[in-house]
CHARMM internal coordinates of N, CA and C (Angstrom, degrees):
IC EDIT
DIST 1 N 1 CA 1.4535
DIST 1 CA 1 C 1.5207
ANGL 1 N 1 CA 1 C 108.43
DIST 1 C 2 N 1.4352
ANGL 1 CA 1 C 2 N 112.38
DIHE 1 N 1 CA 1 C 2 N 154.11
DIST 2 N 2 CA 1.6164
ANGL 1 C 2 N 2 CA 113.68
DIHE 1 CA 1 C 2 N 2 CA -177.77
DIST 2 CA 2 C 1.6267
ANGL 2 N 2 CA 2 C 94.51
DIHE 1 C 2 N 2 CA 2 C -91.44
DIST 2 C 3 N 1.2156
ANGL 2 CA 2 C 3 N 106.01
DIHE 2 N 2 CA 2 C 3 N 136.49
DIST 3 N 3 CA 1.5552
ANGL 2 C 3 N 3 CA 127.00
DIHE 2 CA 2 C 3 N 3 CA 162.75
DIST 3 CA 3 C 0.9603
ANGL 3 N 3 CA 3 C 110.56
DIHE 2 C 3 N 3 CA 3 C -77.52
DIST 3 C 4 N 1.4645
ANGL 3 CA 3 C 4 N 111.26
DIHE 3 N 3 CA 3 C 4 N -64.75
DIST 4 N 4 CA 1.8024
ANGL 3 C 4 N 4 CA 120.12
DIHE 3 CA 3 C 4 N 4 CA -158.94
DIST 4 CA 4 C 1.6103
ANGL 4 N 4 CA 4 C 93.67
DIHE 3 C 4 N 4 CA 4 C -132.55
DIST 4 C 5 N 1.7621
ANGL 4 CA 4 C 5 N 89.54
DIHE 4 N 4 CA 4 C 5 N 126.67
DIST 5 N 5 CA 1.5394
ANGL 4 C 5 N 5 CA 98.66
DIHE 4 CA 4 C 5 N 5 CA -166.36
DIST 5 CA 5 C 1.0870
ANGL 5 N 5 CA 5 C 102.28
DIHE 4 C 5 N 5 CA 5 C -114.48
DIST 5 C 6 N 1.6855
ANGL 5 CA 5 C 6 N 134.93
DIHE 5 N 5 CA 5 C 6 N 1.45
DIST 6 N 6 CA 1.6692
ANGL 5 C 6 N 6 CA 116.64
DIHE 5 CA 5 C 6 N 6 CA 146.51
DIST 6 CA 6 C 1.2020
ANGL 6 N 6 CA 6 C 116.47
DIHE 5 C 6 N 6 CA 6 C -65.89
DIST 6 C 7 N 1.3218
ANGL 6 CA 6 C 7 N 133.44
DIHE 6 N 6 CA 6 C 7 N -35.33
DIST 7 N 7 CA 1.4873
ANGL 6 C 7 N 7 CA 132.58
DIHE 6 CA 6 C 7 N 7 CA -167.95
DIST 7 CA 7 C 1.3631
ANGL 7 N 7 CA 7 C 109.70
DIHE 6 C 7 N 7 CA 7 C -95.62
DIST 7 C 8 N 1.5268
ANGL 7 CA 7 C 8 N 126.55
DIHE 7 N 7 CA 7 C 8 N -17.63
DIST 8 N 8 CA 1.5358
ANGL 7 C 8 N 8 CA 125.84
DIHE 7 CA 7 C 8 N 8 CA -167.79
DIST 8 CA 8 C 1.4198
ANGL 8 N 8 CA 8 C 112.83
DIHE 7 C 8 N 8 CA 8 C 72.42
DIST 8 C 9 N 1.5100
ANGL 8 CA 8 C 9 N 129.62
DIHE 8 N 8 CA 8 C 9 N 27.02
DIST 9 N 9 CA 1.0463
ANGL 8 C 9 N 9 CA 114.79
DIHE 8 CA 8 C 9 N 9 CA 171.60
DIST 9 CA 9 C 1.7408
ANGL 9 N 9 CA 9 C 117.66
DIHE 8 C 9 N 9 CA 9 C -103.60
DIST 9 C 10 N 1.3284
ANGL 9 CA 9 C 10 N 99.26
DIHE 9 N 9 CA 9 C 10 N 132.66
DIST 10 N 10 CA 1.7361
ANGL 9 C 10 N 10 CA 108.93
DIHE 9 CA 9 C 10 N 10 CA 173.83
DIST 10 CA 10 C 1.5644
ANGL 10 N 10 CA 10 C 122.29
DIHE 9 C 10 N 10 CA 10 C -85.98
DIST 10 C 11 N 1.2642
ANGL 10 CA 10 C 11 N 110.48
DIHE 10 N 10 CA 10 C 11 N 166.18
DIST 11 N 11 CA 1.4419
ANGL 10 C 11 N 11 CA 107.76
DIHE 10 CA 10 C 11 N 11 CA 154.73
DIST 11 CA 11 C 1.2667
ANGL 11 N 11 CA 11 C 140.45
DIHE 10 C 11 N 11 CA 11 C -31.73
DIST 11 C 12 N 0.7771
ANGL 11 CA 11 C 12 N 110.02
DIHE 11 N 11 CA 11 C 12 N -64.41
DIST 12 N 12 CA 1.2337
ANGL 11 C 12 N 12 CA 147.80
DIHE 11 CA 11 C 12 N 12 CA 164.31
DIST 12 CA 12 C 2.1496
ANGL 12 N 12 CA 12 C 119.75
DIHE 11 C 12 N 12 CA 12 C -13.08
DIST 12 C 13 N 1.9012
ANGL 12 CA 12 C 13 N 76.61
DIHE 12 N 12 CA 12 C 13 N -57.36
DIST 13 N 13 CA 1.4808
ANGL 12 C 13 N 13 CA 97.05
DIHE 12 CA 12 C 13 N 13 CA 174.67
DIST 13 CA 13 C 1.3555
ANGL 13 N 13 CA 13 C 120.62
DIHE 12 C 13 N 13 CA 13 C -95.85
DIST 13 C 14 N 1.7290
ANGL 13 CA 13 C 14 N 112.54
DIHE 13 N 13 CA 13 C 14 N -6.09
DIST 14 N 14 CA 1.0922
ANGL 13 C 14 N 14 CA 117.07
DIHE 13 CA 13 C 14 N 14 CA -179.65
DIST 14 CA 14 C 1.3258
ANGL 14 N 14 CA 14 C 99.73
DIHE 13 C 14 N 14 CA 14 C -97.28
DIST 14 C 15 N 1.0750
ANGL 14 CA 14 C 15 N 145.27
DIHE 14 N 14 CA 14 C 15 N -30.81
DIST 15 N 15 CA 1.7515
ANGL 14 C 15 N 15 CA 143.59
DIHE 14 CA 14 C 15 N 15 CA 146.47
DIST 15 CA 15 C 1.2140
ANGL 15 N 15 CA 15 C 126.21
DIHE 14 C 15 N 15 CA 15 C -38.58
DIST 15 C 16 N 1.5552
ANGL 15 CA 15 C 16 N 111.33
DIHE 15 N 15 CA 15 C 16 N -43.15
DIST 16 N 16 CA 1.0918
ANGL 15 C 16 N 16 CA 115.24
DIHE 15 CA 15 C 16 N 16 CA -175.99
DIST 16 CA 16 C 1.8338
ANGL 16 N 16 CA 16 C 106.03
DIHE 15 C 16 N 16 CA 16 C -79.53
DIST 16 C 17 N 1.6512
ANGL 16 CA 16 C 17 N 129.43
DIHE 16 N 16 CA 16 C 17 N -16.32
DIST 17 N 17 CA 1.2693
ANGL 16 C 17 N 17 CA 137.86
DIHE 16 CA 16 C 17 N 17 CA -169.80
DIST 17 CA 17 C 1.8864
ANGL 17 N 17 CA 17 C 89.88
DIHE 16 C 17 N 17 CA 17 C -82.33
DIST 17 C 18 N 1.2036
ANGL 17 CA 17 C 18 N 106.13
DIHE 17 N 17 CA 17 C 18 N -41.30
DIST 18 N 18 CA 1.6033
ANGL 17 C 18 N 18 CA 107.64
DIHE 17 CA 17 C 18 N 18 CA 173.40
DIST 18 CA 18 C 1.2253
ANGL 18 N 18 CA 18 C 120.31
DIHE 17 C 18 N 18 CA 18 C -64.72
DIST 18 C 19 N 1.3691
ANGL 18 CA 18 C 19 N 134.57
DIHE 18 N 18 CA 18 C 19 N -25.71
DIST 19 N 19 CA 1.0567
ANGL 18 C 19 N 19 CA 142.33
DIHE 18 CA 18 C 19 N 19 CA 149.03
DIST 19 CA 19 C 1.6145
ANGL 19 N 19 CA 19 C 122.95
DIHE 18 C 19 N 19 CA 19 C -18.48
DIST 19 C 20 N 1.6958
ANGL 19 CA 19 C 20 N 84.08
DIHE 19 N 19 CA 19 C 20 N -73.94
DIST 20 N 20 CA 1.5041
ANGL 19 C 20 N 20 CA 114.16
DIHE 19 CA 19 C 20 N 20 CA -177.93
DIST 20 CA 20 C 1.8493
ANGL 20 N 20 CA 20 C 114.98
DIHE 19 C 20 N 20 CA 20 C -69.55
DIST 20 C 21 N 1.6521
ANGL 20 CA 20 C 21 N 98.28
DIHE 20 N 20 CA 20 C 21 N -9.73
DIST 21 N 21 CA 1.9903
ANGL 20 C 21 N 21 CA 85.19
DIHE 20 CA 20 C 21 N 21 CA 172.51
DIST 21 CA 21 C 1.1205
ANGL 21 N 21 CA 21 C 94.59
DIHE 20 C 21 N 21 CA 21 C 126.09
DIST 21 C 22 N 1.4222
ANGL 21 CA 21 C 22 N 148.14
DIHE 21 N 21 CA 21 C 22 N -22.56
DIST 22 N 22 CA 1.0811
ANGL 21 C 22 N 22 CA 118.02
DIHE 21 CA 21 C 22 N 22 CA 159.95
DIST 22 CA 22 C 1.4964
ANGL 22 N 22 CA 22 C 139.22
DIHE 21 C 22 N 22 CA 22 C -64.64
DIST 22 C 23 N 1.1179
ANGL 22 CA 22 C 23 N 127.31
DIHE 22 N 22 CA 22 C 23 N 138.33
DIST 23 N 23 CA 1.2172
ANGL 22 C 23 N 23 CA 142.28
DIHE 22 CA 22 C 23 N 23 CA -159.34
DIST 23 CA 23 C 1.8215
ANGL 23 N 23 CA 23 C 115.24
DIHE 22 C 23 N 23 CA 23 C -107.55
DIST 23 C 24 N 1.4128
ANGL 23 CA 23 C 24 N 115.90
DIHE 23 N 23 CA 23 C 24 N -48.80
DIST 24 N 24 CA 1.2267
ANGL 23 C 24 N 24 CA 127.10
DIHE 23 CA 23 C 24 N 24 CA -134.24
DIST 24 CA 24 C 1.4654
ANGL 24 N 24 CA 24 C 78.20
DIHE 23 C 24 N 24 CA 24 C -121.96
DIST 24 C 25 N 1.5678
ANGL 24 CA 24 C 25 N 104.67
DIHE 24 N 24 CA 24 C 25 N 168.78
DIST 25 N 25 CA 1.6861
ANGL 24 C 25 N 25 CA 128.97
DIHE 24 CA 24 C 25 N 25 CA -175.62
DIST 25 CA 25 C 1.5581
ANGL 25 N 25 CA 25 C 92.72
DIHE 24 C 25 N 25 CA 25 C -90.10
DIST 25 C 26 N 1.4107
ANGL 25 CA 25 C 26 N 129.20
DIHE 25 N 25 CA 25 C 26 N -41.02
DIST 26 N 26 CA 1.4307
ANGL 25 C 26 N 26 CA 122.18
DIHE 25 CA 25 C 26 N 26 CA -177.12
DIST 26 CA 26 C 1.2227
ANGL 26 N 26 CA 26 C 116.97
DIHE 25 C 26 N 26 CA 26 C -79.71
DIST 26 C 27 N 1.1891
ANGL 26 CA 26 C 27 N 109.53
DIHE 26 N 26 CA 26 C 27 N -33.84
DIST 27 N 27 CA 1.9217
ANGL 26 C 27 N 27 CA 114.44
DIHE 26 CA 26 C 27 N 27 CA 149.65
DIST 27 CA 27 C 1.8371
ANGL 27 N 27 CA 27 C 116.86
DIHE 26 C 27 N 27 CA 27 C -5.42
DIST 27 C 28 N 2.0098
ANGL 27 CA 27 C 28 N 73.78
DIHE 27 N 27 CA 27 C 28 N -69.09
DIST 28 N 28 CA 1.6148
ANGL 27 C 28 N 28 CA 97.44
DIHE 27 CA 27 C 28 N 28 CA -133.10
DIST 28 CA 28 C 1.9794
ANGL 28 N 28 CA 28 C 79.12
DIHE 27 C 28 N 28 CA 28 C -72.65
DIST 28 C 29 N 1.1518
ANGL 28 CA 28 C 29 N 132.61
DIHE 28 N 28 CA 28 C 29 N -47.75
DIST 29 N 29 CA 1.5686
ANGL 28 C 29 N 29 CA 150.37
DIHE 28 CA 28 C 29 N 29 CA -178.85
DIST 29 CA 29 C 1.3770
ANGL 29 N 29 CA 29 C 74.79
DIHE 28 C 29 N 29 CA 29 C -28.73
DIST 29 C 30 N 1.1591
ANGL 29 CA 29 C 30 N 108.47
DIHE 29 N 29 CA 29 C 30 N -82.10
DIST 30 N 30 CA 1.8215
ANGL 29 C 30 N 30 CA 120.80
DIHE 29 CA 29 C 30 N 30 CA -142.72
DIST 30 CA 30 C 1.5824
ANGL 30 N 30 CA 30 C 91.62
DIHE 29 C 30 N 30 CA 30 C -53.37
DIST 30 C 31 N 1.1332
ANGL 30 CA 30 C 31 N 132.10
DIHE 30 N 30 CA 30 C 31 N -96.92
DIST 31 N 31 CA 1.3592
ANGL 30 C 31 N 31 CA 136.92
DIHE 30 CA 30 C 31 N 31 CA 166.51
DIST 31 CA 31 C 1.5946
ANGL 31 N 31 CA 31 C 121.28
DIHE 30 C 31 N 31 CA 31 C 9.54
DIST 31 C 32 N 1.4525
ANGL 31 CA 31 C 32 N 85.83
DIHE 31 N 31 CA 31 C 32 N -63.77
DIST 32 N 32 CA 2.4544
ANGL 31 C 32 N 32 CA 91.80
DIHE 31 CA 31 C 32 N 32 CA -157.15
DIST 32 CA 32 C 1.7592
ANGL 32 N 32 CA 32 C 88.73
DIHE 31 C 32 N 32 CA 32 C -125.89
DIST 32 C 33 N 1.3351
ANGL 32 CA 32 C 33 N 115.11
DIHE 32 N 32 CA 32 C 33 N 25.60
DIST 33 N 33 CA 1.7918
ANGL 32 C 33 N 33 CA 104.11
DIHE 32 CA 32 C 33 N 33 CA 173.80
DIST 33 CA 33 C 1.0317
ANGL 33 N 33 CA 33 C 125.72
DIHE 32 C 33 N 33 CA 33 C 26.50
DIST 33 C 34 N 1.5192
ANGL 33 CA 33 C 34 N 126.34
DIHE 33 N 33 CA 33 C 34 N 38.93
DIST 34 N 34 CA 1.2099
ANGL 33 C 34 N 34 CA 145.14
DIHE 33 CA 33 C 34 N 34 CA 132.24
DIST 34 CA 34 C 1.7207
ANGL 34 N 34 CA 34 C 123.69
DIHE 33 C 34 N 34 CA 34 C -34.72
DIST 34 C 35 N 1.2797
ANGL 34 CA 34 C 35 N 91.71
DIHE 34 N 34 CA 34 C 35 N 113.53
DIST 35 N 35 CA 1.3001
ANGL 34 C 35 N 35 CA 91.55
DIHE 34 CA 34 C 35 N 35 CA 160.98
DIST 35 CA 35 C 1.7270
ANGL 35 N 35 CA 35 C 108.47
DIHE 34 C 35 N 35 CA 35 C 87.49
DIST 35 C 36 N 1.4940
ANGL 35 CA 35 C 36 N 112.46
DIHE 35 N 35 CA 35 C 36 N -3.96
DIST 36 N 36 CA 1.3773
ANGL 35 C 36 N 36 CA 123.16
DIHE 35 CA 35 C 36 N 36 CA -165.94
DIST 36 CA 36 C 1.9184
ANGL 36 N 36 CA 36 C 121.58
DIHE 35 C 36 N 36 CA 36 C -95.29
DIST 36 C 37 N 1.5511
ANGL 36 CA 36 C 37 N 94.74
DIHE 36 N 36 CA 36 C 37 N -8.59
DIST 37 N 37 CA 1.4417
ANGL 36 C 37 N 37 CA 95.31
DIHE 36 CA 36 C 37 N 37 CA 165.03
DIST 37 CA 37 C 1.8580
ANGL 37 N 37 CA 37 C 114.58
DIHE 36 C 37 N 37 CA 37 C -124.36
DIST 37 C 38 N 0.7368
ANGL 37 CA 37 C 38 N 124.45
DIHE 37 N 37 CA 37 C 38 N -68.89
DIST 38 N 38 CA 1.5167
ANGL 37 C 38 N 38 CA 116.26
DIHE 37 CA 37 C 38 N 38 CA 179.17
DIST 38 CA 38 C 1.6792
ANGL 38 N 38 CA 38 C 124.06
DIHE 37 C 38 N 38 CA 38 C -70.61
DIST 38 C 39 N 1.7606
ANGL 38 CA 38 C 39 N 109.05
DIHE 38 N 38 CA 38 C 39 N -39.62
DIST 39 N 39 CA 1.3206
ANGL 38 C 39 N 39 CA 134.52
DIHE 38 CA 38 C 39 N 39 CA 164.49
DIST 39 CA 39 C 1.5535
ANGL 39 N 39 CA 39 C 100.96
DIHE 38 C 39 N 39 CA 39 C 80.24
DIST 39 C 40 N 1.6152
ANGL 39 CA 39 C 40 N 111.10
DIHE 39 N 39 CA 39 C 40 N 25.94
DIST 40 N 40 CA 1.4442
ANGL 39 C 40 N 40 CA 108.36
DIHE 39 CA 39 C 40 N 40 CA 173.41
DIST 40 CA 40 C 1.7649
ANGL 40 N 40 CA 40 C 114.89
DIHE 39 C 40 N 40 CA 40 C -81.95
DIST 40 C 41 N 1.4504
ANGL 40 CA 40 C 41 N 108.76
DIHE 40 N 40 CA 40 C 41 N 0.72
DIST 41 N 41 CA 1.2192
ANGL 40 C 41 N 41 CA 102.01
DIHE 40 CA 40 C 41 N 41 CA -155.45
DIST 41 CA 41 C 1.7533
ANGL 41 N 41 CA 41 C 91.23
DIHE 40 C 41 N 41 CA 41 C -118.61
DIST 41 C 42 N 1.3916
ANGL 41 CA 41 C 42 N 127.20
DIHE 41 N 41 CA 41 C 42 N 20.36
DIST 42 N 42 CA 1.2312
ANGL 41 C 42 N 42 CA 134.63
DIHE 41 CA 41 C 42 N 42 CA -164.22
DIST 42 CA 42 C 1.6466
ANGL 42 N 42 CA 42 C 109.75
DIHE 41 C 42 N 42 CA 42 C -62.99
DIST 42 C 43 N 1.9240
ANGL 42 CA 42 C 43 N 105.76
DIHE 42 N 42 CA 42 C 43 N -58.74
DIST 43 N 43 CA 1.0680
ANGL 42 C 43 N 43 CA 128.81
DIHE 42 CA 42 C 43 N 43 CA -149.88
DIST 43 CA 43 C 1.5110
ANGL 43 N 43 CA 43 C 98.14
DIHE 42 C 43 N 43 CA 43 C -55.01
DIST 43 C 44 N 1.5952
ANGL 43 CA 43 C 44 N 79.89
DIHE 43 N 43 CA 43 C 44 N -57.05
DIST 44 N 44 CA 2.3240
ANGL 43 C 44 N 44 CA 105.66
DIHE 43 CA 43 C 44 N 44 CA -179.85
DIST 44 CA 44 C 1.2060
ANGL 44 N 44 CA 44 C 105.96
DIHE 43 C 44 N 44 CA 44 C -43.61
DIST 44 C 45 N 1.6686
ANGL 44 CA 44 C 45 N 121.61
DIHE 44 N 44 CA 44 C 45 N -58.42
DIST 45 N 45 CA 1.3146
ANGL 44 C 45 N 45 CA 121.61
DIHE 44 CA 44 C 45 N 45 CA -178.91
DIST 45 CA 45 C 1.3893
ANGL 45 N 45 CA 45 C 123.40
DIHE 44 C 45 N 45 CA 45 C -50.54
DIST 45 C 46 N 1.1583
ANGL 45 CA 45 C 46 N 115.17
DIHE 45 N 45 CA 45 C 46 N -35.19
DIST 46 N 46 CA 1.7718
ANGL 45 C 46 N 46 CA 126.99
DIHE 45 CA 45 C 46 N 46 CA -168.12
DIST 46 CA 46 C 1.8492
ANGL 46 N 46 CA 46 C 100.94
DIHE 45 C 46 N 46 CA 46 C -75.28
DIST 46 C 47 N 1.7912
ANGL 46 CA 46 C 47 N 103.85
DIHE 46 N 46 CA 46 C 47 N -47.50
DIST 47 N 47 CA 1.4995
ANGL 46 C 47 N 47 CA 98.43
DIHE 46 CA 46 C 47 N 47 CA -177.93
DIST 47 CA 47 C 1.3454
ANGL 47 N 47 CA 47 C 103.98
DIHE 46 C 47 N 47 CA 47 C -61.41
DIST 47 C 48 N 1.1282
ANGL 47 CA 47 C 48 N 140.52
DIHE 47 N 47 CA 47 C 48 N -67.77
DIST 48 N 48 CA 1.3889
ANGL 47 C 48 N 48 CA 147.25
DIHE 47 CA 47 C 48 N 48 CA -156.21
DIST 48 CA 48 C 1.3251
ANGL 48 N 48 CA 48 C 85.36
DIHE 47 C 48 N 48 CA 48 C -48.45
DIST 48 C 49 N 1.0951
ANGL 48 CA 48 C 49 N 131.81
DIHE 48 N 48 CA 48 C 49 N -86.24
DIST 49 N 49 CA 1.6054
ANGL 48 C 49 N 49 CA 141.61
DIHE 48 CA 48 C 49 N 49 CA 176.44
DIST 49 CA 49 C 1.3648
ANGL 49 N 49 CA 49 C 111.71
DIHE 48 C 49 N 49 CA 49 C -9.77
DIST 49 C 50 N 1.1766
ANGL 49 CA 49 C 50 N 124.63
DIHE 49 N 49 CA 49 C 50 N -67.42
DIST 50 N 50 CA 1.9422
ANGL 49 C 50 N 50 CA 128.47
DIHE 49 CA 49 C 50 N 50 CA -179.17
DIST 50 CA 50 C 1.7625
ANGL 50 N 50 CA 50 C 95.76
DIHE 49 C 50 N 50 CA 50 C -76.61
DIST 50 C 51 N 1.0693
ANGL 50 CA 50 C 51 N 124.33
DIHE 50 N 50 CA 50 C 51 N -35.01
DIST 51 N 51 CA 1.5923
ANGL 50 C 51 N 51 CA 95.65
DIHE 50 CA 50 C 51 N 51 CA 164.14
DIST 51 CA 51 C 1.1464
ANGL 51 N 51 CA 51 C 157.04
DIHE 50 C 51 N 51 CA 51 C -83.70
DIST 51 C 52 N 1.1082
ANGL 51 CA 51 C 52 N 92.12
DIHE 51 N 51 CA 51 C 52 N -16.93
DIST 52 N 52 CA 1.6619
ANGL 51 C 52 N 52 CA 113.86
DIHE 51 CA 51 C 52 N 52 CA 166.89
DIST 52 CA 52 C 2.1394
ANGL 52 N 52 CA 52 C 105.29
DIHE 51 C 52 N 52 CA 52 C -75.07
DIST 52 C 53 N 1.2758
ANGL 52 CA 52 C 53 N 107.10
DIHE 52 N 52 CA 52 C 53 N -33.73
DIST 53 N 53 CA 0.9048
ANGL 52 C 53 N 53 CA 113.67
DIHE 52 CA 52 C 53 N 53 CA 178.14
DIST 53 CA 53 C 1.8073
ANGL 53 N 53 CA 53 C 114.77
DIHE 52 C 53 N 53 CA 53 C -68.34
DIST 53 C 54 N 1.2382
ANGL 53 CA 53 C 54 N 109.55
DIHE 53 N 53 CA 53 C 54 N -50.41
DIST 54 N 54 CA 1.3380
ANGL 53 C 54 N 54 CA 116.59
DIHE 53 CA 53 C 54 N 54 CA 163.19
DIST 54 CA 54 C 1.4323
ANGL 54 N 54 CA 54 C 131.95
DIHE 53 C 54 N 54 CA 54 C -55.96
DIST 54 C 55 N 1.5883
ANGL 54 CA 54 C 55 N 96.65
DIHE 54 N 54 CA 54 C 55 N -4.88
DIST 55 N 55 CA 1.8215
ANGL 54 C 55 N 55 CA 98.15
DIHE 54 CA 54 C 55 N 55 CA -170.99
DIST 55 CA 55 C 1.6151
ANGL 55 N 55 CA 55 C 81.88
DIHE 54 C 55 N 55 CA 55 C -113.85
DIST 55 C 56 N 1.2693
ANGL 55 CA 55 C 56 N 143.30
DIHE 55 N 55 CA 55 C 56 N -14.00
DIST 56 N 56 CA 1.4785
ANGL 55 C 56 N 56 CA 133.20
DIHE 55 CA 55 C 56 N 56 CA 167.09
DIST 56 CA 56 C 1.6364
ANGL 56 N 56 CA 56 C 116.28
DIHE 55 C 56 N 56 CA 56 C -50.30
DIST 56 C 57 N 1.1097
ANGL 56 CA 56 C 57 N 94.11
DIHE 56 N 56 CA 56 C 57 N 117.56
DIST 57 N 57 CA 1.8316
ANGL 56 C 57 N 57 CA 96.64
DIHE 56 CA 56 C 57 N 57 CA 175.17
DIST 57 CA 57 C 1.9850
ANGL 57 N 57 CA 57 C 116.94
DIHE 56 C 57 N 57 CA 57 C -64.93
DIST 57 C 58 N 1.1605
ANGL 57 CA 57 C 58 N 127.09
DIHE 57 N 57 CA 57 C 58 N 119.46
DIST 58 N 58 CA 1.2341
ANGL 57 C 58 N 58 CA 148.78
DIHE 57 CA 57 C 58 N 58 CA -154.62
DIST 58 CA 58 C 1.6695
ANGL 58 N 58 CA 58 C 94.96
DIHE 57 C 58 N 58 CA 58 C -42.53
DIST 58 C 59 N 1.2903
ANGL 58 CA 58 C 59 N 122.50
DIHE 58 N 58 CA 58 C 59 N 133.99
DIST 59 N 59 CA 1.6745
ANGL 58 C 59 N 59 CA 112.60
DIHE 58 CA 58 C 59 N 59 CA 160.67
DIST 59 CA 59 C 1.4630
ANGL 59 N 59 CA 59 C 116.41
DIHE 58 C 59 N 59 CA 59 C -60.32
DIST 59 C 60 N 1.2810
ANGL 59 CA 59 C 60 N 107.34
DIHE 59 N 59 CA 59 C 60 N 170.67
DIST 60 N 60 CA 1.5335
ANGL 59 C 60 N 60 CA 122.08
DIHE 59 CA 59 C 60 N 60 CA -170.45
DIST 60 CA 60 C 1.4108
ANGL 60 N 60 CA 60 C 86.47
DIHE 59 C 60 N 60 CA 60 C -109.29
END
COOR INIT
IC SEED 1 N 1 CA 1 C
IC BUILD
């Protein structure tokens, strides 16, 4: 699904940026420009963001 529909970014890629180490909502901004022109897609972005993050198994 599209999150953020000025930039075209989905779930998808914002899971997959969590994957890679991001952690944080300013992370994810800086990174996939989320959230950086209208900011309607913030709230959506942030949940997807802490859950995907929460379902990551802890580093060693």
């Amino acid at each position: 699904m599209i999150v953020c529909v000025c930039n075209n970014i989905s779930d998808r890629e914002i899971r997959q940026a969590a994957d890679f180490g991001l952690t944080s909502f300013d992370e994810l901004q800086r990174e996939l420009g989320v959230a950086t022109c209208c900011g309607q897609c913030r709230e959506c972005a942030c949940q997807v963001l802490e859950a995907h993050v929460a379902s990551l198994p802890e580093a060693a």
